[in-house]
SERO-948092 format. One record per residue: residue number from 1; y, x, z of N, C-alpha, C in turn. Coordinates in nm, 2 decimals. Atoms other than C-alpha are relative to their C-alpha. Example, Ala and Ser with C-alpha at 12.3 -4.5 7.8 and 13.67 -1.06 7.14 Angstrom:
// residues 2
PT_1_-0.12_0.09_0.00_-0.45_1.23_0.78_0.12_0.09_0.00;
PT_2_-0.11_-0.09_0.00_-0.11_1.37_0.71_0.11_-0.08_0.08;
***
This chain:
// residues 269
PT_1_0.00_0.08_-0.12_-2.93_8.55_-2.77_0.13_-0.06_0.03;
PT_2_-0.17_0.01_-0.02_-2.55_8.52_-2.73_0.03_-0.13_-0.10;
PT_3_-0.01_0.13_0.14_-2.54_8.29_-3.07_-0.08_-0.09_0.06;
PT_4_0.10_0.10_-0.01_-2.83_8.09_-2.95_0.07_-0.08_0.13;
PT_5_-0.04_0.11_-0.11_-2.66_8.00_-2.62_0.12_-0.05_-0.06;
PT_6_-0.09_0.02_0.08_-2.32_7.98_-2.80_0.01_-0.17_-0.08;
PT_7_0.01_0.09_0.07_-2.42_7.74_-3.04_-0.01_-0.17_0.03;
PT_8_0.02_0.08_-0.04_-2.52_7.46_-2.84_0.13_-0.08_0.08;
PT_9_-0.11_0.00_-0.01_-2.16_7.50_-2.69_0.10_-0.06_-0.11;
PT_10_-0.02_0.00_0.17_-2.02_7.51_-3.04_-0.02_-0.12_-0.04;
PT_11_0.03_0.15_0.09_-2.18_7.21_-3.13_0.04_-0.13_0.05;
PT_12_-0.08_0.10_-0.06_-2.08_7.01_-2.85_0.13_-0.05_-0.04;
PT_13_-0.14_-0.01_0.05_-1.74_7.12_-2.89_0.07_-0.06_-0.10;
PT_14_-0.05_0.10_0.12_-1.71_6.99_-3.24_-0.01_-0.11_0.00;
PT_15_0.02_0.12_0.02_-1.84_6.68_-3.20_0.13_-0.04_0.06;
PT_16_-0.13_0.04_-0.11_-1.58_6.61_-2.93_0.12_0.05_-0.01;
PT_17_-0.07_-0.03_0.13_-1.35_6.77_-3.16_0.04_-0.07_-0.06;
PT_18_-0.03_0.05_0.09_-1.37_6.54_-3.42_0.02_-0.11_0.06;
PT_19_-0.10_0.15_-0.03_-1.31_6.24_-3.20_0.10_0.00_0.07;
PT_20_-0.14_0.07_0.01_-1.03_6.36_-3.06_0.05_0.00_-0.06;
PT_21_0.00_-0.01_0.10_-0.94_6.42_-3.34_0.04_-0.15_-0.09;
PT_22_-0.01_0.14_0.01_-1.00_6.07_-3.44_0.11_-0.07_0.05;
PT_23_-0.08_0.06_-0.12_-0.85_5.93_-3.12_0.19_0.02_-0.07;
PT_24_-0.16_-0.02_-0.01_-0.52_6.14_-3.24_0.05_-0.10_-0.12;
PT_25_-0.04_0.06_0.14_-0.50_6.02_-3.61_-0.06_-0.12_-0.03;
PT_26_0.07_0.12_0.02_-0.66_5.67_-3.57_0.10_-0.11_-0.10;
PT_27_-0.08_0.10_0.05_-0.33_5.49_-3.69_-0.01_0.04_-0.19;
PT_28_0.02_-0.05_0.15_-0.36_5.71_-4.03_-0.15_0.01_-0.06;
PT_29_0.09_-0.02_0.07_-0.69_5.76_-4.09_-0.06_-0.11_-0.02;
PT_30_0.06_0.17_-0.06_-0.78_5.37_-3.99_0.05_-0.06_-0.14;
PT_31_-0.02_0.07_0.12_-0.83_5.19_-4.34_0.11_-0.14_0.02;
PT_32_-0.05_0.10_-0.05_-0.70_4.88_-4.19_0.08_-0.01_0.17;
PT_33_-0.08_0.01_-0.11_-0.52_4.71_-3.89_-0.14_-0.05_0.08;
PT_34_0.14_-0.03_-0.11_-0.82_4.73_-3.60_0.00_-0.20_0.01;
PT_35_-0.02_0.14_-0.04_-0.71_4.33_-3.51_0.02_-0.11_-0.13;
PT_36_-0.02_0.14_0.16_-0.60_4.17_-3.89_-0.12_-0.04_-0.01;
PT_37_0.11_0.14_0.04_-0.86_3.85_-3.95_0.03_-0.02_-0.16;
PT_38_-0.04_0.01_0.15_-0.89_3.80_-4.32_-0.14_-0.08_0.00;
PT_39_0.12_0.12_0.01_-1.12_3.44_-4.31_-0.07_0.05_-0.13;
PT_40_0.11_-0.01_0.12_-1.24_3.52_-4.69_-0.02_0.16_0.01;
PT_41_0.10_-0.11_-0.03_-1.40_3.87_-4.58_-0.06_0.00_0.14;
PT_42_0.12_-0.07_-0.13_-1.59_3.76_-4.30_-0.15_0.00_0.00;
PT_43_0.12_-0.09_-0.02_-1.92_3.92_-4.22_-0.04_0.04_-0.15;
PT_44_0.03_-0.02_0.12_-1.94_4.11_-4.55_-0.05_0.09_0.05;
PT_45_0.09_-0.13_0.01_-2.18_4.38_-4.56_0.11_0.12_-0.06;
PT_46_-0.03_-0.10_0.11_-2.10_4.76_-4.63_0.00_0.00_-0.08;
PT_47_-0.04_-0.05_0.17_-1.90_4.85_-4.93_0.09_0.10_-0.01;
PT_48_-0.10_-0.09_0.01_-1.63_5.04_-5.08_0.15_-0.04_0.09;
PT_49_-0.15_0.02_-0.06_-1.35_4.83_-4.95_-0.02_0.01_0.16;
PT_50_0.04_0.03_-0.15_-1.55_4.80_-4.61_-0.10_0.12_0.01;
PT_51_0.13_-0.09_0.03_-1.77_5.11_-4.55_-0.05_-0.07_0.14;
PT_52_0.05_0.08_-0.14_-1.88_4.95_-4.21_-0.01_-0.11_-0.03;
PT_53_0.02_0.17_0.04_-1.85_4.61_-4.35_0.11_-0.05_0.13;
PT_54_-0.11_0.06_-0.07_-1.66_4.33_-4.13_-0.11_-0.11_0.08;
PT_55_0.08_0.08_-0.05_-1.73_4.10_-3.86_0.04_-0.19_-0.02;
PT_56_-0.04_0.17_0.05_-1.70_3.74_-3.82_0.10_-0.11_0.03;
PT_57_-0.16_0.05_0.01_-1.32_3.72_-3.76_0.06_0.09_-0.16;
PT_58_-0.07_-0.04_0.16_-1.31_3.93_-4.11_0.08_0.11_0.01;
PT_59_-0.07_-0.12_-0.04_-1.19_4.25_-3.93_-0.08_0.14_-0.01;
PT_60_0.11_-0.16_0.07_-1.32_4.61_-4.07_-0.01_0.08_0.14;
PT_61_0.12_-0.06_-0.07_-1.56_4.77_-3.87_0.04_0.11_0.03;
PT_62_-0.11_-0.13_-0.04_-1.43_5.08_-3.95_0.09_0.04_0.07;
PT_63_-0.18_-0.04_-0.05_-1.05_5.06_-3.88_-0.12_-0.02_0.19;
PT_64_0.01_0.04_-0.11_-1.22_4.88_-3.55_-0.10_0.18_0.10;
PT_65_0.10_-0.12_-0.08_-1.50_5.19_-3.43_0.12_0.08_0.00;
PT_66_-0.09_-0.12_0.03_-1.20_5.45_-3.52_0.12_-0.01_0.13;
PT_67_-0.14_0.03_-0.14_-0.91_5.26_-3.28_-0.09_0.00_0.13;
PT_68_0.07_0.01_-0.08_-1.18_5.22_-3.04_-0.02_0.11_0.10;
PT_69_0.03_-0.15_-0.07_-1.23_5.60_-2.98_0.11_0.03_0.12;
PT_70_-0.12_0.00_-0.08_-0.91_5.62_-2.82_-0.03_-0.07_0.15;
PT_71_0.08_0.11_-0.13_-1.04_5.33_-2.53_-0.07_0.09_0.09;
PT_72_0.11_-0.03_-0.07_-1.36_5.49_-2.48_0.02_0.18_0.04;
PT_73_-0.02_-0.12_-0.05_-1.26_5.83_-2.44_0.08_0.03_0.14;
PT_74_-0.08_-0.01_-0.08_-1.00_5.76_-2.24_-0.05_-0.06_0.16;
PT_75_0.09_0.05_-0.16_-1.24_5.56_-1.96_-0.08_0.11_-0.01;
PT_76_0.07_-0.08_-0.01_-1.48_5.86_-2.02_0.05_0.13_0.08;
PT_77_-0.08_-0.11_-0.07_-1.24_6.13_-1.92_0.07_-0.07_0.11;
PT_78_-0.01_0.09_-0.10_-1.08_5.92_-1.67_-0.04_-0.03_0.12;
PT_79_0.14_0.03_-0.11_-1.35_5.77_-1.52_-0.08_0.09_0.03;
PT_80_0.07_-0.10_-0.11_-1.47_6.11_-1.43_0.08_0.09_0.09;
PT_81_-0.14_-0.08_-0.08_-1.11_6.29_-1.34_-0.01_-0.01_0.14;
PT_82_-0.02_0.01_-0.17_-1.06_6.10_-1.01_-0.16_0.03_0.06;
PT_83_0.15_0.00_-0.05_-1.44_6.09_-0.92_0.01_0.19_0.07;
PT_84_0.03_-0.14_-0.03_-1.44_6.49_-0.93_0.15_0.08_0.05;
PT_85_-0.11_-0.05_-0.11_-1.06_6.54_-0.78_-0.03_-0.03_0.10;
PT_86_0.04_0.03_-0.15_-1.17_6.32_-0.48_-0.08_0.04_0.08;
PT_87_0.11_-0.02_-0.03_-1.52_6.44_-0.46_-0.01_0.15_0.02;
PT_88_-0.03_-0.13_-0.03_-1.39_6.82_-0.48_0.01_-0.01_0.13;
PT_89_-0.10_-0.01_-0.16_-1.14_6.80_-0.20_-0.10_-0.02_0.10;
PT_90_0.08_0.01_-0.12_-1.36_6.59_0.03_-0.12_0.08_0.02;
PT_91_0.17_-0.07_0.03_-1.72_6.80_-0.07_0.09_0.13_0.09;
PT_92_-0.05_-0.17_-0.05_-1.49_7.16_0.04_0.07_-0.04_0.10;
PT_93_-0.02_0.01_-0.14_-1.32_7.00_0.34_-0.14_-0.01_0.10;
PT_94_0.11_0.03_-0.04_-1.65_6.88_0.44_-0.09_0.11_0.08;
PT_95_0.09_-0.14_0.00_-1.85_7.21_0.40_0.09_0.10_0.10;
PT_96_-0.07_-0.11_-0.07_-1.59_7.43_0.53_0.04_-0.04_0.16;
PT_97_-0.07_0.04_-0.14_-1.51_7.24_0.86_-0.09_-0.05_0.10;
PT_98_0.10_0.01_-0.06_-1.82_7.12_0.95_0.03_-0.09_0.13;
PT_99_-0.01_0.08_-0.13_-1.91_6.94_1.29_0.06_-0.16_-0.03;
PT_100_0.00_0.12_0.03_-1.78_6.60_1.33_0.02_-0.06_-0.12;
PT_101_-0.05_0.04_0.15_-1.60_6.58_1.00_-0.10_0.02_-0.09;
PT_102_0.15_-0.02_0.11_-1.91_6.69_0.80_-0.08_-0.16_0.05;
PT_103_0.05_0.11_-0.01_-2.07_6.41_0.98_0.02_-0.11_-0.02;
PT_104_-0.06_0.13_0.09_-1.87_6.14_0.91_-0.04_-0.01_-0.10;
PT_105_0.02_0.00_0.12_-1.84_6.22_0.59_-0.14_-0.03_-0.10;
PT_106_0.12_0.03_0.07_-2.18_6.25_0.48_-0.06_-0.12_0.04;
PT_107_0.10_0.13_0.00_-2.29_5.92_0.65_0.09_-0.08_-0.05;
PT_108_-0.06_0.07_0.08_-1.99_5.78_0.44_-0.06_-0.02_-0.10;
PT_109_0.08_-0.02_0.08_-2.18_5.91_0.15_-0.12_-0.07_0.01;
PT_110_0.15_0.07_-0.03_-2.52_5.76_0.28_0.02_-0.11_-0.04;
PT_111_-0.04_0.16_0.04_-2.37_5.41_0.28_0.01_-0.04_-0.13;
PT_112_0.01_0.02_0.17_-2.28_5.44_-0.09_-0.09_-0.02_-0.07;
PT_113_0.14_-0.05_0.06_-2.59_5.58_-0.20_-0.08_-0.05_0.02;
PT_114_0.09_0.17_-0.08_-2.72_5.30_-0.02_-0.02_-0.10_-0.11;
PT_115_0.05_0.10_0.09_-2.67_5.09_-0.31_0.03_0.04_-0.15;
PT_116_0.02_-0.04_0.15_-2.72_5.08_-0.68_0.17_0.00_-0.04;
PT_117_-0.14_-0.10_0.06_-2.46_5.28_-0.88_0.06_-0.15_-0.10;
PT_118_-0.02_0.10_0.08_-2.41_4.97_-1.10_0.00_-0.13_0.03;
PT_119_-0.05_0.17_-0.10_-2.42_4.68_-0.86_0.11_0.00_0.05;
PT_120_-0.11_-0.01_-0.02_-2.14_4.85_-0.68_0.14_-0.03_-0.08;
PT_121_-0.11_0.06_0.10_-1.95_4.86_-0.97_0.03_-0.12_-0.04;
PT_122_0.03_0.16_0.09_-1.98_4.51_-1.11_0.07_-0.06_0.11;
PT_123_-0.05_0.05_-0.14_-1.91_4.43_-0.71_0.17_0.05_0.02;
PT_124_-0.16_-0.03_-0.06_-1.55_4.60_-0.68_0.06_-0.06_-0.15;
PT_125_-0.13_0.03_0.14_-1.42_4.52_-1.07_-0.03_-0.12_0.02;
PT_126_-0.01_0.14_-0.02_-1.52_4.15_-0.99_0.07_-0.04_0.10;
PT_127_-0.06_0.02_-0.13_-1.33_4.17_-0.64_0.19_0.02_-0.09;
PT_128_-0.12_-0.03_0.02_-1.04_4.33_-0.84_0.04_-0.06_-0.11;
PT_129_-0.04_0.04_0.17_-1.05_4.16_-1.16_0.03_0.03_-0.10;
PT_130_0.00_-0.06_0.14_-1.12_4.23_-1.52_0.11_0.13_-0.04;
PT_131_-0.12_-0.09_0.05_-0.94_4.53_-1.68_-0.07_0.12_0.04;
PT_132_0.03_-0.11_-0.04_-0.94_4.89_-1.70_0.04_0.09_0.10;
PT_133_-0.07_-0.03_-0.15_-0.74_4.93_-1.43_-0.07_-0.02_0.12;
PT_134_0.08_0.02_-0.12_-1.02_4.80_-1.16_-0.12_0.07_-0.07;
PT_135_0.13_-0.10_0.01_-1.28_5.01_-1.38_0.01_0.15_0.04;
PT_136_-0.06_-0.13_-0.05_-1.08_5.34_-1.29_0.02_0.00_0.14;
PT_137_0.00_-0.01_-0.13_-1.07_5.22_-0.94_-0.11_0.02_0.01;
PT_138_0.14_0.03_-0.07_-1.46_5.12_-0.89_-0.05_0.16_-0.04;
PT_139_0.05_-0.09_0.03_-1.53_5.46_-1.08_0.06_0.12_0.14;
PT_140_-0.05_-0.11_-0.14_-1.32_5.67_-0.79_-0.07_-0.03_0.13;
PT_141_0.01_-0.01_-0.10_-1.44_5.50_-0.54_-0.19_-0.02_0.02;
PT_142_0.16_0.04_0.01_-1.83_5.49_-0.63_-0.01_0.17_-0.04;
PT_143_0.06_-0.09_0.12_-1.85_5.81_-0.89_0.03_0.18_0.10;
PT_144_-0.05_-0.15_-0.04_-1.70_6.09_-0.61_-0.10_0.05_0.12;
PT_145_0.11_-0.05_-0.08_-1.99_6.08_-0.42_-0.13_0.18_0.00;
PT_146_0.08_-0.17_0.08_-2.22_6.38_-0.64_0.12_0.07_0.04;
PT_147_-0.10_-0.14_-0.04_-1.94_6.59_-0.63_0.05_0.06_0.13;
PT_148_-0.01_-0.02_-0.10_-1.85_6.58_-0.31_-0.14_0.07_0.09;
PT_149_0.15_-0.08_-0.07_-2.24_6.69_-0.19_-0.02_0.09_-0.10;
PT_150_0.01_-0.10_0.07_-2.23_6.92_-0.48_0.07_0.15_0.06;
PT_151_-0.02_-0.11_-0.05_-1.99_7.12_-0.35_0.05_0.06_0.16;
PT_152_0.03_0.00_-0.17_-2.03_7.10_0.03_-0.10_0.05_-0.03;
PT_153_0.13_-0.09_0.01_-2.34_7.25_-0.08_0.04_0.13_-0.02;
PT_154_0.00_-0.12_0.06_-2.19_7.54_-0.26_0.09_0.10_0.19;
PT_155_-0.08_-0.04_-0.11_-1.92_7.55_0.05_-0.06_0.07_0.14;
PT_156_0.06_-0.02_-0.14_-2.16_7.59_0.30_-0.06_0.13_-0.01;
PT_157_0.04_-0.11_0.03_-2.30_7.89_0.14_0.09_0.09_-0.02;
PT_158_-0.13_-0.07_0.05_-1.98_8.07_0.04_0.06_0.02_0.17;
PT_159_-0.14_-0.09_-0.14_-1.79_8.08_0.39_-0.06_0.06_0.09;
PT_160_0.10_-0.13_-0.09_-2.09_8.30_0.52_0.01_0.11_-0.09;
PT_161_0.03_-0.07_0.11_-2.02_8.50_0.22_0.09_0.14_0.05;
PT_162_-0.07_-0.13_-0.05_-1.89_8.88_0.30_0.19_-0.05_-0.03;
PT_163_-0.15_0.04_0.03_-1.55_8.79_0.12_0.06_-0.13_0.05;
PT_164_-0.14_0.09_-0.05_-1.43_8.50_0.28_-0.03_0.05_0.16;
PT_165_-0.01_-0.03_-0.12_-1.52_8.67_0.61_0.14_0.12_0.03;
PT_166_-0.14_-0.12_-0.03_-1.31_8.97_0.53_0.15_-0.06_-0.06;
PT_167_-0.21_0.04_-0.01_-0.99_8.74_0.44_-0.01_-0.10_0.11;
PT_168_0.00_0.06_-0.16_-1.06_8.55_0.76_0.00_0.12_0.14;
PT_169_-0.09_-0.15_-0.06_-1.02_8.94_0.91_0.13_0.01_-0.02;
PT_170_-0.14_-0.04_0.09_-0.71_8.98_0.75_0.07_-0.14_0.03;
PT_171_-0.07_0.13_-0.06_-0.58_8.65_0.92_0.04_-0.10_-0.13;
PT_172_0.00_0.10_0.08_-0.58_8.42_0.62_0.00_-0.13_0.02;
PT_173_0.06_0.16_-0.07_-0.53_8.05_0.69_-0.11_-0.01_-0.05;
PT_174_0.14_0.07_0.03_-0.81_7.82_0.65_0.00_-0.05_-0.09;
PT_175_0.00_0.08_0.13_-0.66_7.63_0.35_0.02_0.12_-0.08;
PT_176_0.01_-0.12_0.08_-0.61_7.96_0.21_-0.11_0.04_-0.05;
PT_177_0.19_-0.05_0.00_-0.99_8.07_0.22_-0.03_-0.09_-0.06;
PT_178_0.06_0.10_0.07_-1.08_7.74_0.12_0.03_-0.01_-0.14;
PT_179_-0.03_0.03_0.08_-0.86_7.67_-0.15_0.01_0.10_-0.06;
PT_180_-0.02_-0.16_0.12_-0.80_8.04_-0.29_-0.10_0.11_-0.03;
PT_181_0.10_-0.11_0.06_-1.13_8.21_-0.26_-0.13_-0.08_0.01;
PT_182_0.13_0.09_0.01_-1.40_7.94_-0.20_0.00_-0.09_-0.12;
PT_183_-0.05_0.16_0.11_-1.32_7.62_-0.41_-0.03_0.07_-0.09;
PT_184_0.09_-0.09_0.16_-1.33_7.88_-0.74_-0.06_0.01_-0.01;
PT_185_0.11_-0.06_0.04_-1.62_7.98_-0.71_-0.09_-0.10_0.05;
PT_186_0.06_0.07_-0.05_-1.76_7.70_-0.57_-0.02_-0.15_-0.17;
PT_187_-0.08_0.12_0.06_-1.63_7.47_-0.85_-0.09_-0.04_-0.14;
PT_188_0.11_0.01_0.15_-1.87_7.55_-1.18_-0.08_-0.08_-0.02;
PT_189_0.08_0.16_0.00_-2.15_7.33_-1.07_0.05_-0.10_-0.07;
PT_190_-0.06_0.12_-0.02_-1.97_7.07_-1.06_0.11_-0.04_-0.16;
PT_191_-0.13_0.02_0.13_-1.73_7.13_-1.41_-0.17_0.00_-0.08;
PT_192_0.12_0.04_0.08_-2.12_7.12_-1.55_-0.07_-0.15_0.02;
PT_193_0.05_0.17_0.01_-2.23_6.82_-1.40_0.10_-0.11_-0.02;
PT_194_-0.09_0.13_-0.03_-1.90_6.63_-1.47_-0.02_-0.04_-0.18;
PT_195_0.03_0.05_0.17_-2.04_6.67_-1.85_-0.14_-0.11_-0.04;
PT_196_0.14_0.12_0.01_-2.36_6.47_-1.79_0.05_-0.07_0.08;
PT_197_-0.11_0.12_-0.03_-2.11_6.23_-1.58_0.03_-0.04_-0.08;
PT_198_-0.11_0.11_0.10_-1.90_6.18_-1.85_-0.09_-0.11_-0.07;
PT_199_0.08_0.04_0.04_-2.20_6.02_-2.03_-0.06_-0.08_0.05;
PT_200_0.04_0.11_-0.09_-2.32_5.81_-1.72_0.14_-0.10_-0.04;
PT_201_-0.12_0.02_0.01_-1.93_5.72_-1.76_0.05_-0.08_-0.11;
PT_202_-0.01_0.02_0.14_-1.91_5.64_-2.12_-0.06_-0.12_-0.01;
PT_203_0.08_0.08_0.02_-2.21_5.43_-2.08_0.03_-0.16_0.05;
PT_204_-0.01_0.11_-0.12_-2.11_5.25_-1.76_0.12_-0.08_-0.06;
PT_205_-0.12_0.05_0.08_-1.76_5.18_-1.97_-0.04_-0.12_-0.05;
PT_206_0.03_0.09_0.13_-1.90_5.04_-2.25_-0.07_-0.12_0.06;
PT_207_0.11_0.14_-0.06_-2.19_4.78_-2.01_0.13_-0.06_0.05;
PT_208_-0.09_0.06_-0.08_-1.89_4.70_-1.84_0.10_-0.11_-0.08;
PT_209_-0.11_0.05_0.08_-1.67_4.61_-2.11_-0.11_-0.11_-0.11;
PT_210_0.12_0.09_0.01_-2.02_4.42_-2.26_-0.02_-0.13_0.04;
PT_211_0.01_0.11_-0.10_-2.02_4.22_-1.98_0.14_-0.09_0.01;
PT_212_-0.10_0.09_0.00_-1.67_4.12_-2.03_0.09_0.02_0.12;
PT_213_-0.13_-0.03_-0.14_-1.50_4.30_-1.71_0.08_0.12_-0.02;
PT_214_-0.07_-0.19_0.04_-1.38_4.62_-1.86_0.14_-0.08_-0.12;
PT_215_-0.11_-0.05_0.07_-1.16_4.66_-2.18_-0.02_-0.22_-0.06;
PT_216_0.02_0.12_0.04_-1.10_4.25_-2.30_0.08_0.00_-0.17;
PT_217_-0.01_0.02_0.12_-1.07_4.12_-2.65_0.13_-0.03_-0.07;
PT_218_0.04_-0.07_0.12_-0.93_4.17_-2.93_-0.01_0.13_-0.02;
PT_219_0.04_-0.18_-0.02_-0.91_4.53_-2.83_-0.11_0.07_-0.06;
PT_220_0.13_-0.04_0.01_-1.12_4.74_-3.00_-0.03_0.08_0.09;
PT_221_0.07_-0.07_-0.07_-1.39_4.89_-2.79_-0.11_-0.04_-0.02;
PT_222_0.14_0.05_0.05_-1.73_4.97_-2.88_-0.10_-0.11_0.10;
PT_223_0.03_0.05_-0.08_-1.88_4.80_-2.58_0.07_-0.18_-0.05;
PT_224_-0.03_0.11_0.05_-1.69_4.47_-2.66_-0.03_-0.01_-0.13;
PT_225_0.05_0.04_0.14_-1.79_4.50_-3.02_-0.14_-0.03_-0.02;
PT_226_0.16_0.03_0.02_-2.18_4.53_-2.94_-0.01_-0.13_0.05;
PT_227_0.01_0.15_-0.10_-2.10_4.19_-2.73_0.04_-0.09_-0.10;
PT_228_-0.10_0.03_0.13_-1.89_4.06_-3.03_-0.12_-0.07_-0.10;
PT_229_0.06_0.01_0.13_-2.18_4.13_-3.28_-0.15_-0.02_0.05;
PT_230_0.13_0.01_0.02_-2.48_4.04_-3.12_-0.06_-0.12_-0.04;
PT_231_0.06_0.15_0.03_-2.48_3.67_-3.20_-0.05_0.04_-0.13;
PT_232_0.03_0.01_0.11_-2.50_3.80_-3.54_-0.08_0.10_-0.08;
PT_233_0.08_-0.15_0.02_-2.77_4.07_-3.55_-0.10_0.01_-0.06;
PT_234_0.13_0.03_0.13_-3.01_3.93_-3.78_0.10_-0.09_-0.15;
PT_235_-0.09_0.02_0.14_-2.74_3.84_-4.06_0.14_0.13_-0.02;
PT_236_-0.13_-0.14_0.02_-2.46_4.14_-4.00_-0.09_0.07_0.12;
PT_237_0.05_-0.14_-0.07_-2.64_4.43_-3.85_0.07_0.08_0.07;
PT_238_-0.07_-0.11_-0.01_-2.37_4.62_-3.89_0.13_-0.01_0.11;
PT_239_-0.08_-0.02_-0.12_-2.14_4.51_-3.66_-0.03_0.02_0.11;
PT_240_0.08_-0.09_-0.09_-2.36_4.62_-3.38_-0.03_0.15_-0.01;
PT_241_0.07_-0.13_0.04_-2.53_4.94_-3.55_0.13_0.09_0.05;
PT_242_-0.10_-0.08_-0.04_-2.19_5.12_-3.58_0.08_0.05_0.14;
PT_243_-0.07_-0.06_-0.18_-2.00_5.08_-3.23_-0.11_0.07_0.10;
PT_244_0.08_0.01_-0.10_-2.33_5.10_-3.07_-0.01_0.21_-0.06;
PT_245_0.05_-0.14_0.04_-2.43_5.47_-3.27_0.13_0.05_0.04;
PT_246_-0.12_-0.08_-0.01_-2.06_5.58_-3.22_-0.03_0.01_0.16;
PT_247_0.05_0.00_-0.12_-2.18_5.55_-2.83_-0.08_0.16_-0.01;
PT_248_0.14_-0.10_-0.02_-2.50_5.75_-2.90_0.06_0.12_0.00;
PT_249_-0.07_-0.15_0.07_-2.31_6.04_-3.11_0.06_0.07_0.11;
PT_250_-0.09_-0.08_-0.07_-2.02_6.09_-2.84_-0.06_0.08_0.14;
PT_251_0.06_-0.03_-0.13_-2.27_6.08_-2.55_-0.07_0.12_-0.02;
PT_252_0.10_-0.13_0.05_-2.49_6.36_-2.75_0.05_0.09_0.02;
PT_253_-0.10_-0.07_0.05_-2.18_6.54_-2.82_0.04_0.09_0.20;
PT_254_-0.06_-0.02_-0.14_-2.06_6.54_-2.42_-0.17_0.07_0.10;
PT_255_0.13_0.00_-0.04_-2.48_6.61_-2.37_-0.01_0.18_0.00;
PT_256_-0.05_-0.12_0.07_-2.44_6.93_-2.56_0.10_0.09_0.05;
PT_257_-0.13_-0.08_-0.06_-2.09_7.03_-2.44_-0.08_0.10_0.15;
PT_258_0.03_-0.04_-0.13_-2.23_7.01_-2.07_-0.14_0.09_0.00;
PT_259_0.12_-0.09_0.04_-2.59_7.22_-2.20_0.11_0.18_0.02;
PT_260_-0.07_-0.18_0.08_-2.35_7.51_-2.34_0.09_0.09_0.12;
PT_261_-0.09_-0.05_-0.08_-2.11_7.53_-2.06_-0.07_0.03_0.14;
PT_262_0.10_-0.09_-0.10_-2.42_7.56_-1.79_-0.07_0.11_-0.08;
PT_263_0.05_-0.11_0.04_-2.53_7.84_-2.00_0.13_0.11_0.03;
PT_264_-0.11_-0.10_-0.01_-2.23_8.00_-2.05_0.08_0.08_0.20;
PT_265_-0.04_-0.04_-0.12_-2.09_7.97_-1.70_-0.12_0.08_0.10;
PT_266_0.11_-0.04_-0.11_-2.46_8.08_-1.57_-0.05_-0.09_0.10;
PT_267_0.04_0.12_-0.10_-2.53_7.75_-1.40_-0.13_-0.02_-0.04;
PT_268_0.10_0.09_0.07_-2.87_7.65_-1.39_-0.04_-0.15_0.03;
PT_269_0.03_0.15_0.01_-2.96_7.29_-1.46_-0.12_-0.10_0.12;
***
């Protein structure tokens, strides 16, 4: 039983392993330079000199999906950090204080939730213009919503709880209780669902950078490469197939992590 939950942890773990992994060693293990144009190898099909083949500036596939990792990892983790630092704090001030501040708060939340997760977005990185620097904004200020009702949920249940009554006997401040005996225990949820986030996150990256408002060209990023290679999708396959599966894999990978670590922690789904 122990192995069986284990493993699914385990397997996560590797995957997301091997691309940071990647991410670290991209400059050495990258056959080529992610950006060099070589006009007489463009759109060659997989081979030995190209195991991904090239696209139709004549730049390997490979070196490109490999430097890329680095990008998309880095909006994936990222783009869930601030979401679930902001959406902590405010979710356990929330819960714990209750009365007017609870109410604000949650009809702040309403308004959000009011509109589509993906219109919003599109709506603040076009106000703030292109780059990853307005996708790490739109993601903070869209993505801290769940977390913040995640754990105003848990909070609201915990500070009726025997132990934080008897360190509120014992004259304990308030940010004390909160921050030193609630928040911990409050907090697991939420380190499980920030693994099926990362994955909403990953995805949202990549449309974003698709669309041409996220990570810009010649940068590799799989999302700019599926945009890159779709004019050419019935003569080079493969410059789509690859960025696009290197998507699928990481999101499986982060699918898995977040499975193993609600088992493990005892969370249920």
């Amino acid at each position: 039983m122990v192995r069986s939950r284990n493993a699914t942890l385990y397997a996560g773990l590797t995957i997301f392993g091997v691309f940071v992994l990647m991410a670290l060693l991209a400059p050495l293990v990258a056959p080529y330079d992610p950006i060099f144009q070589d006009a007489a190898a463009r759109l060659k099909a997989p081979s030995l000199a190209h195991p991904f083949g090239t696209d139709n500036f004549g730049r390997d596939i490979l070196s490109r999906v490999i430097h890329a990792v680095r990008i998309d990892l880095q909006m994936a983790l990222i783009g869930v950090a601030f979401p679930f630092a902001i959406g902590t704090v405010v979710g356990a001030i929330s819960g714990f204080l209750g009365g007017l501040v609870d109410a604000v708060l949650m009809r702040l939340i309403d308004v959000i939730l009011a509109f589509p997760f993906l219109v919003l977005m599109l709506s603040i990185i076009a106000i703030l213009g292109p780059g990853l620097g307005s996708f790490y904004i739109a993601m903070a200020l869209v993505g801290w919503v769940s977390y913040a009702r995640l754990i105003r949920a848990q909070i609201l249940v915990l500070k009726n709880s025997d132990y934080a009554m008897a360190a509120e006997s014992l004259g304990f401040s308030k940010a004390r209780i909160l921050f030193r005996h609630l928040l911990p225990n409050a907090v697991a949820g939420s380190i499980v669902f920030s693994m099926s986030d990362v994955v909403l996150v990953l995805l949202s990256g990549a449309a974003i950078s698709y669309l041409g408002l996220g990570v810009q060209p010649p940068t590799a990023e799989w999302g700019v490469m599926v945009a890159e290679g779709q004019g050419f999708v019935t003569q080079a396959w493969w410059i789509t197939l690859f960025p696009g599966l290197s998507i699928v894999v990481l999101a499986f990978g982060f699918s898995l992590l977040g499975d193993g670590l609600a088992k493990w922690l005892g969370v249920n789904g």
